[in-house]
C-alpha positions as CSV (number, residue, x, y, z in Angstrom):
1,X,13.3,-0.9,-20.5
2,X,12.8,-4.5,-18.7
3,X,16.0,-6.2,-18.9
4,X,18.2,-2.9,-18.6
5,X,16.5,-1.2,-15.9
6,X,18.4,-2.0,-12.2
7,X,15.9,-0.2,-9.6
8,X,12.1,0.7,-9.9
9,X,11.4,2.4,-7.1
10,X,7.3,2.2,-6.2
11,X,5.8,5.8,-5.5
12,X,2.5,6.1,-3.3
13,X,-0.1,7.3,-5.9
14,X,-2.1,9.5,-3.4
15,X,1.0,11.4,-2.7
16,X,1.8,13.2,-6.2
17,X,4.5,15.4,-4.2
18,X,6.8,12.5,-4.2
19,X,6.4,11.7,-7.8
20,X,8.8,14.5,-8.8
21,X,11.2,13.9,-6.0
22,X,11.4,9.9,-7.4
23,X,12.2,11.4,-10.8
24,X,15.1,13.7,-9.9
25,X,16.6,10.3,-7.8
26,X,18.7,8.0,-9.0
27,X,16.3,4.8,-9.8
28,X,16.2,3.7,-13.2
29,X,12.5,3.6,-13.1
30,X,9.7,4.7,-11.4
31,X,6.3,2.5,-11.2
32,X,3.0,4.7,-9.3
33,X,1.5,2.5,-7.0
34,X,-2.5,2.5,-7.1
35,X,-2.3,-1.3,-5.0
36,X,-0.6,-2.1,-1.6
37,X,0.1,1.3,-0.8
38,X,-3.0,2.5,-1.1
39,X,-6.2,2.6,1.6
40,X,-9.7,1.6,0.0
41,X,-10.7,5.6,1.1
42,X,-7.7,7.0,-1.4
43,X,-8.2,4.7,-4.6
44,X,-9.9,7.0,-6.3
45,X,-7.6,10.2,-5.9
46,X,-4.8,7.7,-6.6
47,X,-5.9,6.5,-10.1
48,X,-6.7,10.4,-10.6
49,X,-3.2,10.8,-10.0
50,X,-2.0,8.2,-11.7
51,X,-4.1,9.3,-14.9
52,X,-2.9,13.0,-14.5
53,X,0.9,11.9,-14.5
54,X,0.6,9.8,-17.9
55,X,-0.1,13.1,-19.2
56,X,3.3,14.8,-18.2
57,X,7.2,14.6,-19.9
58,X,9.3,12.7,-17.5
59,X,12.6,12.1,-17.6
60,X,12.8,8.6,-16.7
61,X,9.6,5.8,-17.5
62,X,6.6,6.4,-15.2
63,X,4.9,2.6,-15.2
64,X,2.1,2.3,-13.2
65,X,0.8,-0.6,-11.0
66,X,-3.0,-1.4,-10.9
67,X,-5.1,-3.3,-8.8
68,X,-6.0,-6.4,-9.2
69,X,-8.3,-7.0,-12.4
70,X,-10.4,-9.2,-10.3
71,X,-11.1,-5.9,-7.9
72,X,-13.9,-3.0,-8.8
73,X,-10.7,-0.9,-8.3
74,X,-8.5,-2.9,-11.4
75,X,-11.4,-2.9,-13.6
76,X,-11.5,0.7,-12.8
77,X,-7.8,1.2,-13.5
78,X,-7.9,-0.3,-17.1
79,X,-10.8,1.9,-18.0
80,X,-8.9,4.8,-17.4
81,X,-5.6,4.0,-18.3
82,X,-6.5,2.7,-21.4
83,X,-4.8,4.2,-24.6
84,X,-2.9,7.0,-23.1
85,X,0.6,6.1,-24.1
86,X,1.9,5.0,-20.5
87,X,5.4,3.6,-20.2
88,X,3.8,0.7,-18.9
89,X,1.5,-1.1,-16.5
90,X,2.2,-3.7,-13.7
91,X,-0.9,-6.1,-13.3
92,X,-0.6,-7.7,-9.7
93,X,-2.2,-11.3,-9.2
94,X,-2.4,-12.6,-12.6
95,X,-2.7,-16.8,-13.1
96,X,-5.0,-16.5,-16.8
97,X,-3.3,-16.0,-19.7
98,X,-6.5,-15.4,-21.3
99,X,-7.6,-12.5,-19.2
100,X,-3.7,-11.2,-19.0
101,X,-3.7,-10.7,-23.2
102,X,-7.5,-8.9,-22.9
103,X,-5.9,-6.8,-20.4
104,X,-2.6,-6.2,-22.9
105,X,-5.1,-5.4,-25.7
106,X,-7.4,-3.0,-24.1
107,X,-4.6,-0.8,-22.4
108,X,-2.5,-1.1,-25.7
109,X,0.4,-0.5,-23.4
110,X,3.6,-3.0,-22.3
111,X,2.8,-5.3,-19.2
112,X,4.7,-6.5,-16.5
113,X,2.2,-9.3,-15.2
114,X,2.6,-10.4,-11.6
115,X,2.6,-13.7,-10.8
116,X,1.1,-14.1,-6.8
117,X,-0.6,-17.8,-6.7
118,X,0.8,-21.1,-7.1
119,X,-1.7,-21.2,-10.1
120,X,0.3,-18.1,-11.3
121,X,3.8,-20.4,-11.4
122,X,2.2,-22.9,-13.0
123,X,1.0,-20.6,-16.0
124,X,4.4,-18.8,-16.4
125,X,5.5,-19.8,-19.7
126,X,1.9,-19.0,-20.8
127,X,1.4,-16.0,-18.8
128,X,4.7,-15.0,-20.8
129,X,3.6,-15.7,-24.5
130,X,0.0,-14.2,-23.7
131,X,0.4,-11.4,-25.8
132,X,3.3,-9.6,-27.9
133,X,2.4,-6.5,-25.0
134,X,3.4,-8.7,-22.3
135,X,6.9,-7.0,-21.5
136,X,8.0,-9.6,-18.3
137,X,6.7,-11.8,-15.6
138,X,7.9,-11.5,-12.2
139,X,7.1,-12.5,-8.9
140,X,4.7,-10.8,-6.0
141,X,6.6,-12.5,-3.6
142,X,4.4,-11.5,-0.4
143,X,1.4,-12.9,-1.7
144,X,2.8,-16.2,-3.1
145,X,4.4,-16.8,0.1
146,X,0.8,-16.9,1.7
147,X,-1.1,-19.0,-0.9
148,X,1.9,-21.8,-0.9
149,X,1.7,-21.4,2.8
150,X,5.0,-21.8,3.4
151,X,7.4,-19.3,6.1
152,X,10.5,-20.2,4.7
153,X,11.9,-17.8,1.8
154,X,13.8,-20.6,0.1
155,X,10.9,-21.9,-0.8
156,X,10.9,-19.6,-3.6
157,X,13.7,-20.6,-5.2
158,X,11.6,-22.8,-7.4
159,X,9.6,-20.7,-8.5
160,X,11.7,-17.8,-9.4
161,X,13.6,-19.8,-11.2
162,X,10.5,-21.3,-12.9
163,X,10.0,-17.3,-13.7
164,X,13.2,-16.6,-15.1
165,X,13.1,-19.5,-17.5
166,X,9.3,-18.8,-18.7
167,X,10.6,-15.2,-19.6
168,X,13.8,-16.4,-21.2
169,X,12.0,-18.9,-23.4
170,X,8.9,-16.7,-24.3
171,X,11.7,-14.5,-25.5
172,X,11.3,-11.6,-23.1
173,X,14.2,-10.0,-20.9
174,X,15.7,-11.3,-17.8
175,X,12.7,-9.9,-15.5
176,X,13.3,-7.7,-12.1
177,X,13.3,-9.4,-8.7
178,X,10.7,-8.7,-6.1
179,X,11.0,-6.4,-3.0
180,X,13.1,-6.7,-0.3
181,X,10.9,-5.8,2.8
182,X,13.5,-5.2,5.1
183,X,14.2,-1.5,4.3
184,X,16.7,-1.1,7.2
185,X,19.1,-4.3,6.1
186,X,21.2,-3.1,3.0
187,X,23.4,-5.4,3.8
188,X,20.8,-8.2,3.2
189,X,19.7,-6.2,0.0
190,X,22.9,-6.4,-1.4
191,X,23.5,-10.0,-1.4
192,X,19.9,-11.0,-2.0
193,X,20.3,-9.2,-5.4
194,X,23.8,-10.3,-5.9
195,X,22.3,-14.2,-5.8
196,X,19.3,-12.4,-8.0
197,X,21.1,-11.4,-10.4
198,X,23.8,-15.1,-10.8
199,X,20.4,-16.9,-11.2
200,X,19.0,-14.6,-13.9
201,X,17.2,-12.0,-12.8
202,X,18.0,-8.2,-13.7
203,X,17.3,-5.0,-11.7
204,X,14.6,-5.7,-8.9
205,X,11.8,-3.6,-7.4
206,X,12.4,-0.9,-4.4
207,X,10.1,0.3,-2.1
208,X,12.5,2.9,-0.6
209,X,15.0,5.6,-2.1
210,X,17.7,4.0,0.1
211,X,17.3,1.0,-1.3
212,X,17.8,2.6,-4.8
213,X,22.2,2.5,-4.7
214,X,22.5,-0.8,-3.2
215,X,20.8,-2.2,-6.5
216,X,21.6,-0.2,-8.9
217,X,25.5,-1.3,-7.8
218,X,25.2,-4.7,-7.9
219,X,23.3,-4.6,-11.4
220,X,26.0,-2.4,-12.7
221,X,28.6,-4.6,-14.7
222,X,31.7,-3.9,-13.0
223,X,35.0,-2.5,-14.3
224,X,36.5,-6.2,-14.5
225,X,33.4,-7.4,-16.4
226,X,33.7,-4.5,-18.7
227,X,37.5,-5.4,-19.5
228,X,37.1,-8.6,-19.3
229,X,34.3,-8.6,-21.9
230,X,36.1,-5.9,-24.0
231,X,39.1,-8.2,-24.2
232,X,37.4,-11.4,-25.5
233,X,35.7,-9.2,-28.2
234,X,39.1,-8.2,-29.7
235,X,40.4,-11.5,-29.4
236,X,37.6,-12.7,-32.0
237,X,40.0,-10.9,-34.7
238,X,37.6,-12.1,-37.5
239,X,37.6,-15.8,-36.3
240,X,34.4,-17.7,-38.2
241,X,35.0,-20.9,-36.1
242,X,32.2,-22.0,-33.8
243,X,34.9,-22.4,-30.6
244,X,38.1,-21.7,-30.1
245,X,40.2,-20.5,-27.0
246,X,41.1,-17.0,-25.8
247,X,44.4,-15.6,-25.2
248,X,43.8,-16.3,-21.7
249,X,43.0,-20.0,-22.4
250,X,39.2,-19.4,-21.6
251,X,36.8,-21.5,-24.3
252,X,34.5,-19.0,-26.3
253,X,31.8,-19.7,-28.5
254,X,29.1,-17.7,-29.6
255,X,27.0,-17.8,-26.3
256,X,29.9,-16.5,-24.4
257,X,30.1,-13.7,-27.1
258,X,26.4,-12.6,-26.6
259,X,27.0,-12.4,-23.2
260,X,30.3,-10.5,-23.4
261,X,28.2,-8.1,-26.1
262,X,25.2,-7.9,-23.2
263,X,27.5,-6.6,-21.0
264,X,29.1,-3.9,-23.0
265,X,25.7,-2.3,-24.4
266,X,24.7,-2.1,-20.4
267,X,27.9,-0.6,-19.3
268,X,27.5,1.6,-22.2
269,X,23.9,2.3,-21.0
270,X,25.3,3.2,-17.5
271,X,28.0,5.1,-18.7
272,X,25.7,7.7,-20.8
273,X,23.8,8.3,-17.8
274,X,26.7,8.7,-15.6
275,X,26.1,5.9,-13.1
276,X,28.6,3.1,-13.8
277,X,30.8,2.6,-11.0
């Protein structure tokens, strides 16, 4: 599912009523929050929640978001989580690749570990090759903002680029970008994700339904992608050559033909589901 979902929209886990409305929308994904958007006093009715829900048919993945392992509340989380056949789980403030593959192995579930420490960044790569369960390594991009103590947002650049290399070369998808906080600016949203996804990320996390179309648009290969990648397919005309040129005078080899195949299977994807553009 990493790698070909656009949107995963975070859902309140003390507020199961909006579980099924965030299934019937249009995000690709849905990830239960039992972490930031919970209150110390609801913890334990969210993991209830949270537990209940791995129990039910839905029609899109249900991942789920724990609290940090480090907390009563993580620990908690992984007891209880443990085994039951979950989509997937979202472990928030990881840095030890150690602790990350004991966590992979008792939840026997795919993990998306995120990275929230300058320790974190520096472990990427290893973070990444933890455990075969490991499923991507992102960025909490609040959090590491804080501990590099730094204000500016470019900052990051670094460091998400660091990400998407440590997923690429553990051999795991192009991973999801963080939040964008400012709910209200879609504008901002679009072309935050648009520079996301020409740097190598795919899909990113939403934190409001409105956010959902803005991303699932711009991580939808467009119509001239799609012909553009269909075209350079049929030009291969059972060429065995390592490189040659196009019709068009473009120079393909066999990276450019992954990429054009990439983009077919997703539009493909998008299609079935009646959401390309």
């Amino acid at each position: 599912m990493i790698g070909k979902a656009r949107s995963w929209l975070y859902v309140p886990a003390h507020r199961p009523e909006l579980l099924d409305k965030a299934m019937a929308g249009p995000a690709d994904a849905v990830v239960y929050d039992l972490e930031d958007a919970i209150g110390a006093q609801d913890k334990d009715i969210a993991r209830a929640n949270a537990v209940a829900a791995t129990a039910r048919p839905w029609p899109k993945p249900l991942w789920v978001r724990i609290n940090s392992p480090q907390s009563p509340w993580g620990e908690r989380d992984i007891e209880e989580l443990a085994g039951r056949g979950i989509a997937g789980v979202r472990v928030p403030k990881c840095a030890d690749p150690d602790a990350v593959a004991r966590i992979a192995e008792r939840l026997a579930a795919p993990v998306h570990v995120l990275v929230e420490s300058a320790l974190g960044v520096e472990n990427a790569f290893l973070l990444a090759a933890s455990h075969p369960l490991v499923a991507s390594v992102s960025l909490g991009e609040a959090d590491l903002l804080a501990d590099l103590r730094v204000r500016d947002q470019a900052a990051l650049e670094w460091a998400r680029q660091r990400t998407v290399n440590a997923n690429r070369a553990a051999g795991l998808p192009s991973p999801p970008h963080a939040v964008w906080t400012d709910v209200a600016d879609l504008h901002g949203l679009t072309i935050d994700s648009q520079t996301a996804r020409d740097r190598g990320f795919f899909g990113r996390s939403v934190v409001h339904p409105k956010q959902i179309e803005p991303v699932n648009a711009v991580f939808t290969p467009s119509h001239t992608e799609v012909d553009v990648a269909r075209r350079l397919l049929k030009s291969l005309n059972g060429k065995d050559s390592a490189a040659w040129l196009d019709d068009d005078g473009r120079f393909v080899d066999p990276a450019v033909v992954a990429r054009s195949r990439w983009v077919l299977d997703l539009a493909e994807q998008f299609e079935t589901e009646g959401t390309t553009p």
